[in-house]
HTML snippet that shows the backbone in 3Dmol.js (N, CA, C, O; Angstrom):
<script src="https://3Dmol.org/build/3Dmol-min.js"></script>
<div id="view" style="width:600px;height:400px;position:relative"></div>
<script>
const pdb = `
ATOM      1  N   UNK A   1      15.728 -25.541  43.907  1.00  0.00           N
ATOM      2  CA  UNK A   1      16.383 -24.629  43.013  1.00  0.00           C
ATOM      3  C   UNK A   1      15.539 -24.487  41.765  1.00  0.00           C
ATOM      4  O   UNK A   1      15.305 -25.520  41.136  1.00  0.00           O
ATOM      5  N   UNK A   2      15.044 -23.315  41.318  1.00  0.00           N
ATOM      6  CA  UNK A   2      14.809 -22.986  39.765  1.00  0.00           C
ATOM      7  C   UNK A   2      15.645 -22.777  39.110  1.00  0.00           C
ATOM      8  O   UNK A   2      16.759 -22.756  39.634  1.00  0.00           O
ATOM      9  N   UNK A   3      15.548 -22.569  37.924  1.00  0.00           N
ATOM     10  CA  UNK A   3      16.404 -22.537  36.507  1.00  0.00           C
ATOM     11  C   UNK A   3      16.285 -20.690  36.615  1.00  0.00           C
ATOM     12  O   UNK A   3      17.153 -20.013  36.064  1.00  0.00           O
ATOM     13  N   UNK A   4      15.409 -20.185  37.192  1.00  0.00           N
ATOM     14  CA  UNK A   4      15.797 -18.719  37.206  1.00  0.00           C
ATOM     15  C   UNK A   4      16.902 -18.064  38.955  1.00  0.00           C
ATOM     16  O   UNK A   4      17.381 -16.983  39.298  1.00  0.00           O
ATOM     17  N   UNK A   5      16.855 -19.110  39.415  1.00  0.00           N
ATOM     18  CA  UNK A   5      17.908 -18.871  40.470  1.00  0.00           C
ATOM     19  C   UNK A   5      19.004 -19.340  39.794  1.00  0.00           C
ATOM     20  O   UNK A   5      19.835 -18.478  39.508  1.00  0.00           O
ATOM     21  N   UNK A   6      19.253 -20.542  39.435  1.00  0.00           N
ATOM     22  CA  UNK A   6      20.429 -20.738  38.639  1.00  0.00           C
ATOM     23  C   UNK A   6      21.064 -19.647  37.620  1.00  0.00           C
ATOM     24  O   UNK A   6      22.235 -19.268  37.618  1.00  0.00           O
ATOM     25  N   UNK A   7      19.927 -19.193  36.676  1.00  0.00           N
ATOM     26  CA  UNK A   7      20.613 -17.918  35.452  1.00  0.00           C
ATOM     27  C   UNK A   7      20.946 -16.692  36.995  1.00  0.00           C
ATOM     28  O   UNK A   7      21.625 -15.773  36.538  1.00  0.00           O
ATOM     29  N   UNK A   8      20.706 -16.473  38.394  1.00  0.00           N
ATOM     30  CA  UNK A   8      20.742 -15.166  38.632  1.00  0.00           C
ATOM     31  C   UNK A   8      22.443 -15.853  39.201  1.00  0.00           C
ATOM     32  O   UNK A   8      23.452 -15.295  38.771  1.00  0.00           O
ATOM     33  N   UNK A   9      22.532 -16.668  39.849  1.00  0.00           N
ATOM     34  CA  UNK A   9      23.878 -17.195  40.220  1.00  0.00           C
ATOM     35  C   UNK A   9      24.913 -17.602  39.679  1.00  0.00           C
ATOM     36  O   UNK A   9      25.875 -18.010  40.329  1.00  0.00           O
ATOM     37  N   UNK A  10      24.855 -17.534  37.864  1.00  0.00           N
ATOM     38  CA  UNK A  10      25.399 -17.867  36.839  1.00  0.00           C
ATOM     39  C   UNK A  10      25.936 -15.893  36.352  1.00  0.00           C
ATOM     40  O   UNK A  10      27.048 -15.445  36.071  1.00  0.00           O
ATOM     41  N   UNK A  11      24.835 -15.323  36.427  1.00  0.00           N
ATOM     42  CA  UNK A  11      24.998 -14.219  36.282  1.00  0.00           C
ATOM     43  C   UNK A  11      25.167 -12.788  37.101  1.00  0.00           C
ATOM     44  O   UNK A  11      24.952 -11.684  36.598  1.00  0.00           O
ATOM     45  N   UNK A  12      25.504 -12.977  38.173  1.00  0.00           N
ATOM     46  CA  UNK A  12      25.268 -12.376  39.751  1.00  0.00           C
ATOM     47  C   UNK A  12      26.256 -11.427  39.319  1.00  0.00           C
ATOM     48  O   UNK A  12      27.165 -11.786  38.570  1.00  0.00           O
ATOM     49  N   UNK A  13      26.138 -10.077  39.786  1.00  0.00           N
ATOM     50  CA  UNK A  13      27.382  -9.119  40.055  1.00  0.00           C
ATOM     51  C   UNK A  13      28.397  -9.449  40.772  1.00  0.00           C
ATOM     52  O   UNK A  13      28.250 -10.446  41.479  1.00  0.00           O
ATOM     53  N   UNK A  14      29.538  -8.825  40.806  1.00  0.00           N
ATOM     54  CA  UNK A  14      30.598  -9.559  40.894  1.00  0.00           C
ATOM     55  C   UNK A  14      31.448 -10.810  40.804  1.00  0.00           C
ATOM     56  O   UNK A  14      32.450 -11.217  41.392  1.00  0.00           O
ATOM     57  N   UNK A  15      30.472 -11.371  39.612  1.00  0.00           N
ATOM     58  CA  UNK A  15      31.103 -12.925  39.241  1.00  0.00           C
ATOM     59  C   UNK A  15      32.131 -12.671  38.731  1.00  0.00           C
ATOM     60  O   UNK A  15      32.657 -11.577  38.526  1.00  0.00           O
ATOM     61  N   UNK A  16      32.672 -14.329  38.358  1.00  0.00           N
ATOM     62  CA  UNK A  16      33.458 -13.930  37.231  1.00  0.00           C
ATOM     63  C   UNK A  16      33.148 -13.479  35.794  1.00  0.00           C
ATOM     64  O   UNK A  16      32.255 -13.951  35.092  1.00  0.00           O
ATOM     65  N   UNK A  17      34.066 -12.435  35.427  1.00  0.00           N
ATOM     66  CA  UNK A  17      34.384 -11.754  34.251  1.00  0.00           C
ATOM     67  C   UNK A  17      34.412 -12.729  33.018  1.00  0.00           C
ATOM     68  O   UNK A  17      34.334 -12.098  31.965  1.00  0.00           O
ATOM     69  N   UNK A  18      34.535 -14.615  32.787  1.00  0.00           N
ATOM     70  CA  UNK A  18      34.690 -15.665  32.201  1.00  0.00           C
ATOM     71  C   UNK A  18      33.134 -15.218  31.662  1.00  0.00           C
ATOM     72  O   UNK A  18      32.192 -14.645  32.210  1.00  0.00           O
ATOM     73  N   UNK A  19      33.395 -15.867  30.096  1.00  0.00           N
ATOM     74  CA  UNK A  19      31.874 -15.997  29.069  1.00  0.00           C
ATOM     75  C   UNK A  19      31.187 -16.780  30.024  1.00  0.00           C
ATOM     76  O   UNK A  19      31.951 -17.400  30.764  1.00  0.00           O
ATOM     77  N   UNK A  20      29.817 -16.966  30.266  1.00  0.00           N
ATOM     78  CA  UNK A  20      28.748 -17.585  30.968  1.00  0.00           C
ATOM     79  C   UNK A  20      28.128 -18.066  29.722  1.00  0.00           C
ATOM     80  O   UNK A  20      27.824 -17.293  28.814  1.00  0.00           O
ATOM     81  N   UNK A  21      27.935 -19.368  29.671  1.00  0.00           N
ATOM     82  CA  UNK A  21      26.428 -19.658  28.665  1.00  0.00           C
ATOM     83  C   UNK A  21      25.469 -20.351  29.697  1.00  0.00           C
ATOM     84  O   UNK A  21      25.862 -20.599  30.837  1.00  0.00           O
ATOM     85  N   UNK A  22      24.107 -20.679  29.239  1.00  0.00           N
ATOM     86  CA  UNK A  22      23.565 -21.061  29.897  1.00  0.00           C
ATOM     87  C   UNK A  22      22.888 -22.479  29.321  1.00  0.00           C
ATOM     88  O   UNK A  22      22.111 -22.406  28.369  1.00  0.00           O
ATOM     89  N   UNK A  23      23.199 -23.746  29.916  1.00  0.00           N
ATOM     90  CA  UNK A  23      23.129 -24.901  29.633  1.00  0.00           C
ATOM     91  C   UNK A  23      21.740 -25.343  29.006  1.00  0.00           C
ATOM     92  O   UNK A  23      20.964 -24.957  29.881  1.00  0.00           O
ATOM     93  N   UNK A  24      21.112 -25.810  28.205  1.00  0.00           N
ATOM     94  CA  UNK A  24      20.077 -26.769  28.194  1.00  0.00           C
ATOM     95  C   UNK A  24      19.306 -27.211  29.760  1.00  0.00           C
ATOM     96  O   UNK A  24      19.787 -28.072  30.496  1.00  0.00           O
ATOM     97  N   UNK A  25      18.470 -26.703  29.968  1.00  0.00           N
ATOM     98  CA  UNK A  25      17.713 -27.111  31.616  1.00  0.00           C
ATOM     99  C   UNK A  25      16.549 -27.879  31.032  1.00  0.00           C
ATOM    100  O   UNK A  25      16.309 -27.679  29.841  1.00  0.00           O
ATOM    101  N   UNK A  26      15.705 -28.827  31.782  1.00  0.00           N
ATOM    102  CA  UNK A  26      14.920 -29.721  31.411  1.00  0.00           C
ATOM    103  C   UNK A  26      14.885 -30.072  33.495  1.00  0.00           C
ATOM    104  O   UNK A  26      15.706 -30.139  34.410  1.00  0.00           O
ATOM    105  N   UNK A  27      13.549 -30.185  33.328  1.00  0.00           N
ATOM    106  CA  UNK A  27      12.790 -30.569  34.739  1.00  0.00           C
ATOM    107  C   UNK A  27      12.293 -30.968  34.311  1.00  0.00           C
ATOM    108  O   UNK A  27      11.973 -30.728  33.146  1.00  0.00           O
ATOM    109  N   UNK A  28      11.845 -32.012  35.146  1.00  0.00           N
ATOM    110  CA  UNK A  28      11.263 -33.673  35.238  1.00  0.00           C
ATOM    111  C   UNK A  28      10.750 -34.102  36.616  1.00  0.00           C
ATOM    112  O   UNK A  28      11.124 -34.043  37.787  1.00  0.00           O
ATOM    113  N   UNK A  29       9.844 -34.505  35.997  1.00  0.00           N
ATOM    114  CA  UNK A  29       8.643 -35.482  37.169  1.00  0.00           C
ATOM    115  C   UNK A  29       9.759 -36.245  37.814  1.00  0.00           C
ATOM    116  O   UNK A  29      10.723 -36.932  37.476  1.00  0.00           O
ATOM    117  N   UNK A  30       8.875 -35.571  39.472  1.00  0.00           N
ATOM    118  CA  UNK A  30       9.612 -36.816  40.647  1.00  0.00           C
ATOM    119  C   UNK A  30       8.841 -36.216  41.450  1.00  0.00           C
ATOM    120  O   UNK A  30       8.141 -35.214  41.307  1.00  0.00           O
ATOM    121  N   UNK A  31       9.100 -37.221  42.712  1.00  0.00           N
ATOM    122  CA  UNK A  31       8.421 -36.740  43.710  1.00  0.00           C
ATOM    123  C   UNK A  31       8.737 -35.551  44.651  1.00  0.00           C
ATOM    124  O   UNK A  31       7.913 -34.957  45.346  1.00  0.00           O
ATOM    125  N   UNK A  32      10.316 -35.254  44.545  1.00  0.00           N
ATOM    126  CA  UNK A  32      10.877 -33.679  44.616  1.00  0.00           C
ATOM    127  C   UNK A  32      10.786 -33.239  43.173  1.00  0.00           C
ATOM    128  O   UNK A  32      10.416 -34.084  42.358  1.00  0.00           O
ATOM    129  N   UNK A  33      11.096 -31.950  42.735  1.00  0.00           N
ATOM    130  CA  UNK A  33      11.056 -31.650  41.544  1.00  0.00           C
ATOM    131  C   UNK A  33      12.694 -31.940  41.046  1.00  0.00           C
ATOM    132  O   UNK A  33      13.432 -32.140  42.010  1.00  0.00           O
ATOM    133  N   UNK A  34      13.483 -32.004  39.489  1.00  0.00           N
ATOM    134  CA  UNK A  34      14.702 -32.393  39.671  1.00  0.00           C
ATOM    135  C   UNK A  34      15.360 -31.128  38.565  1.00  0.00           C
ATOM    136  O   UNK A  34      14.542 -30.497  37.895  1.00  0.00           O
ATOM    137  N   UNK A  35      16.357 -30.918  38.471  1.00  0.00           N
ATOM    138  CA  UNK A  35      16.717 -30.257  37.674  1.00  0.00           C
ATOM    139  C   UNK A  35      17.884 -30.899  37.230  1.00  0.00           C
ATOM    140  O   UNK A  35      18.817 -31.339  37.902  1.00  0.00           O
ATOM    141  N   UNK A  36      17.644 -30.898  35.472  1.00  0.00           N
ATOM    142  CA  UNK A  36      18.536 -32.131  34.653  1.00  0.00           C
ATOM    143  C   UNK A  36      19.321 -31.033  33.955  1.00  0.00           C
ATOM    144  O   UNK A  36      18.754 -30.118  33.358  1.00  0.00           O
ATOM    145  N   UNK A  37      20.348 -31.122  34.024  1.00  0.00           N
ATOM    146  CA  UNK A  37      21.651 -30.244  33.130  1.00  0.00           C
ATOM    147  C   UNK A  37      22.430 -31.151  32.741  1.00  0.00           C
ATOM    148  O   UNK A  37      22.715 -32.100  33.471  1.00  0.00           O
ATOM    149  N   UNK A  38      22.933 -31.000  31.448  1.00  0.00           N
ATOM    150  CA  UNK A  38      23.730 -31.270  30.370  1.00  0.00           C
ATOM    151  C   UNK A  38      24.738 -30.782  30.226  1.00  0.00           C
ATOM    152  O   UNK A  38      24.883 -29.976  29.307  1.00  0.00           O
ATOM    153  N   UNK A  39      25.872 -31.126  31.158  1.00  0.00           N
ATOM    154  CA  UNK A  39      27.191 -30.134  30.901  1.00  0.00           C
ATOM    155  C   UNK A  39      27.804 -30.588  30.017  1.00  0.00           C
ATOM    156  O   UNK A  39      28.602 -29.655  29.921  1.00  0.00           O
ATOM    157  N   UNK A  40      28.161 -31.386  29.134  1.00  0.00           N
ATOM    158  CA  UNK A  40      28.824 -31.801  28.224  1.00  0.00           C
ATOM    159  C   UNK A  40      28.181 -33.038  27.666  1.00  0.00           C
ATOM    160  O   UNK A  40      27.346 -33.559  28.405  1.00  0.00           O
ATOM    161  N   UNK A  41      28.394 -33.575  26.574  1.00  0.00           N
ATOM    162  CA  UNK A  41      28.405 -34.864  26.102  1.00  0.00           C
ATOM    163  C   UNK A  41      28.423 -35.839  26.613  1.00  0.00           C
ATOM    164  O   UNK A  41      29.484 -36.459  26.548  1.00  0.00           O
ATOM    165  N   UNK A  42      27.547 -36.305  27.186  1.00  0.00           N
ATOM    166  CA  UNK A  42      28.020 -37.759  28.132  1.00  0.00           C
ATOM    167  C   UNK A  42      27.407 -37.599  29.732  1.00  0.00           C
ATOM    168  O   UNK A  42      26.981 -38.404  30.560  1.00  0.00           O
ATOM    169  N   UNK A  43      27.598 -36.136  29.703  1.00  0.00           N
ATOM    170  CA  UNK A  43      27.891 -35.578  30.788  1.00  0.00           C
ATOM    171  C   UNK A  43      26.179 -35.093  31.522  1.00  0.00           C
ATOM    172  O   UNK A  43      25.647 -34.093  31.040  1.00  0.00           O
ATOM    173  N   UNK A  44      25.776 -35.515  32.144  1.00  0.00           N
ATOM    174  CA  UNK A  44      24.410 -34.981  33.319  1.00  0.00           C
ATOM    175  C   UNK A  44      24.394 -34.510  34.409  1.00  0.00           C
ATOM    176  O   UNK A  44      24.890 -35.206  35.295  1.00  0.00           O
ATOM    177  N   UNK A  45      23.923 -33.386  34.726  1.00  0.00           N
ATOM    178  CA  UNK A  45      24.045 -33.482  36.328  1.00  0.00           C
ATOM    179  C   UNK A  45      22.347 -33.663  36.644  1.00  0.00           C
ATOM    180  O   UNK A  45      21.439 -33.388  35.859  1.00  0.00           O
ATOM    181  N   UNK A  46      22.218 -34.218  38.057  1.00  0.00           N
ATOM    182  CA  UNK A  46      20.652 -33.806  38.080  1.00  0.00           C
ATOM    183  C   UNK A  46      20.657 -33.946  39.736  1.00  0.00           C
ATOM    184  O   UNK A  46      20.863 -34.945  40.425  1.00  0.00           O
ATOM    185  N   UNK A  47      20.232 -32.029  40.275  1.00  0.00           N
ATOM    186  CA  UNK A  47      20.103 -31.979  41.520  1.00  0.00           C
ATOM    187  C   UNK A  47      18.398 -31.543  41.842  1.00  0.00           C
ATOM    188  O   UNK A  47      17.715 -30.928  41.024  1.00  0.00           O
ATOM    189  N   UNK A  48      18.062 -31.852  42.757  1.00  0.00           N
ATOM    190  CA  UNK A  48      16.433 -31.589  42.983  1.00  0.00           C
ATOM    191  C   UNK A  48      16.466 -30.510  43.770  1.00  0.00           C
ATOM    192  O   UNK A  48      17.486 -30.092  44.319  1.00  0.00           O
ATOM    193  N   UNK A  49      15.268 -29.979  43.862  1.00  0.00           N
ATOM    194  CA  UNK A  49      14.558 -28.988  44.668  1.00  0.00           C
ATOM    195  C   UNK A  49      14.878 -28.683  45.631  1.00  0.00           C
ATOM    196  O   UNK A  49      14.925 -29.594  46.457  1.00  0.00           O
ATOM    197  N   UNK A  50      15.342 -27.068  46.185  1.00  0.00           N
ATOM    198  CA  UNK A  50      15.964 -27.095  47.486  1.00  0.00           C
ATOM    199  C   UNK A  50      17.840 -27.054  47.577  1.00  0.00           C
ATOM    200  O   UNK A  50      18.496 -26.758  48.576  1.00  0.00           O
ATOM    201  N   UNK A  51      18.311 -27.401  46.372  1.00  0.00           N
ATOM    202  CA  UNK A  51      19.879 -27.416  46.539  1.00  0.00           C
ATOM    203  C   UNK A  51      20.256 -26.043  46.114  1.00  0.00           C
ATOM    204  O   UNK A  51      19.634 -25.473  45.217  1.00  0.00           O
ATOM    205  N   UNK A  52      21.283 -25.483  46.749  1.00  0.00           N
ATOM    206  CA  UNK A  52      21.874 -24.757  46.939  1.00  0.00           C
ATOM    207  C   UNK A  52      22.387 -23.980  45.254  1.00  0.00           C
ATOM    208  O   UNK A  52      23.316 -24.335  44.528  1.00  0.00           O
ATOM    209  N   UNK A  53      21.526 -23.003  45.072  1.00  0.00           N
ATOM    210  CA  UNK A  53      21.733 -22.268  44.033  1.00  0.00           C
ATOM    211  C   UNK A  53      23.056 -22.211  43.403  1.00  0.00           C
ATOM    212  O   UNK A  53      23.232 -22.593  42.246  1.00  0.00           O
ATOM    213  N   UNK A  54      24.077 -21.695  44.213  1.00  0.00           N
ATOM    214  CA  UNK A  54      25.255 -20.948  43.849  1.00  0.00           C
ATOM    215  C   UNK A  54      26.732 -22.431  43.876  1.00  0.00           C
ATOM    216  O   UNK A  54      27.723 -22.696  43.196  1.00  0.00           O
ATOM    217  N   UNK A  55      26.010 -23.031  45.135  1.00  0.00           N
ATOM    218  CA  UNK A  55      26.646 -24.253  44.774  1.00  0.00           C
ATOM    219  C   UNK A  55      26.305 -24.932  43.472  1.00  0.00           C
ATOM    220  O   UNK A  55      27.341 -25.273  42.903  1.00  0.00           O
ATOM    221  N   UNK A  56      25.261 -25.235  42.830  1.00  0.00           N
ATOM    222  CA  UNK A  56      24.747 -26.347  41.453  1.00  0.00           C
ATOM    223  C   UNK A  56      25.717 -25.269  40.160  1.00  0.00           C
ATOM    224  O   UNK A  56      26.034 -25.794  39.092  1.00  0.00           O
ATOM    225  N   UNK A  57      26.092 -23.776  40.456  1.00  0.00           N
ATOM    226  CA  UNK A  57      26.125 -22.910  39.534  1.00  0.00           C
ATOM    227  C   UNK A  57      27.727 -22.842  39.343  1.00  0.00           C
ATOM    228  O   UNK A  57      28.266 -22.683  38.248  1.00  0.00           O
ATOM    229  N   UNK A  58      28.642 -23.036  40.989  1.00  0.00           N
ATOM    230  CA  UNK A  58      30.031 -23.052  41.173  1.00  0.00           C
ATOM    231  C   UNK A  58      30.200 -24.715  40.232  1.00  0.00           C
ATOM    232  O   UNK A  58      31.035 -25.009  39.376  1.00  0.00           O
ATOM    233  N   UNK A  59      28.962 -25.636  40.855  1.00  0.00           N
ATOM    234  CA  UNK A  59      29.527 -27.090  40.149  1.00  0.00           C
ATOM    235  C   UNK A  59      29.659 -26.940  38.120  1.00  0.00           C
ATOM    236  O   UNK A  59      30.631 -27.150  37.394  1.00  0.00           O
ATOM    237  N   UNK A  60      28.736 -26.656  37.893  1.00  0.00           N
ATOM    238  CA  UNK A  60      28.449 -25.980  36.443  1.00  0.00           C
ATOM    239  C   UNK A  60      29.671 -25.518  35.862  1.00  0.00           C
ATOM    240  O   UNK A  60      30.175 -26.005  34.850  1.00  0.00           O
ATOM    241  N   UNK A  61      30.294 -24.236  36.754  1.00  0.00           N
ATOM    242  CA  UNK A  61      31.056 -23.646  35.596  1.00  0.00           C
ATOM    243  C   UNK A  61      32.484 -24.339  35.729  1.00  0.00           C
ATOM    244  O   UNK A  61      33.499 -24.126  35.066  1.00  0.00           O
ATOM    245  N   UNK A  62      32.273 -25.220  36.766  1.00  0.00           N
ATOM    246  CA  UNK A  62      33.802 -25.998  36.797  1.00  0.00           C
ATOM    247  C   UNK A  62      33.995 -27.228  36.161  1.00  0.00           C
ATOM    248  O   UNK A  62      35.150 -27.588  35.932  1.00  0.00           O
ATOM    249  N   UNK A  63      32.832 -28.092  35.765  1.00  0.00           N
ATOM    250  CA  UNK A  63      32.500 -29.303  34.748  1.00  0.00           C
ATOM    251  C   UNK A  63      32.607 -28.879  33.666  1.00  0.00           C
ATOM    252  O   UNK A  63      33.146 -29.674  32.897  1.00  0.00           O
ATOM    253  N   UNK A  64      32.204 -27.551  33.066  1.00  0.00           N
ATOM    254  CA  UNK A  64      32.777 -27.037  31.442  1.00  0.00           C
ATOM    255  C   UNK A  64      34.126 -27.418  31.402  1.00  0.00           C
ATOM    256  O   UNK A  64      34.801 -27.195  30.397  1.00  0.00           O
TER     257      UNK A  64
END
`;
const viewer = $3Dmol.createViewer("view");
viewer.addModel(pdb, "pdb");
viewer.setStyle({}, {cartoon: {color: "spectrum"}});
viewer.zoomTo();
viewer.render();
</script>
């Protein structure tokens, strides 16, 4: 997954009509590539390379 598949699945036509922001993204060295999101305070997610766009984007707007 990129951080520009994520903004198109965050922002896709016919989403929801709900404000979208778009989180703090930060990728980081590994031996897959990882993608580190910050949904809240406390709060991290970090899925690697290859996961399911719209799924990491459904998990996102439901952890706000």
């Amino acid at each position: 997954m990129t951080v520009a598949a994520l903004k198109y699945h965050l922002y896709k036509p016919g989403g929801s009509k709900a404000s979208t922001a778009i989180l703090p993204v930060r990728v980081i060295g590994a031996e897959r590539p990882v993608v580190e999101i910050d949904v809240a305070p406390g709060v991290r997610l970090r899925v690697t390379e290859g996961c399911d766009p719209s799924f990491v984007a459904a998990l996102v707007s439901r952890l706000r």
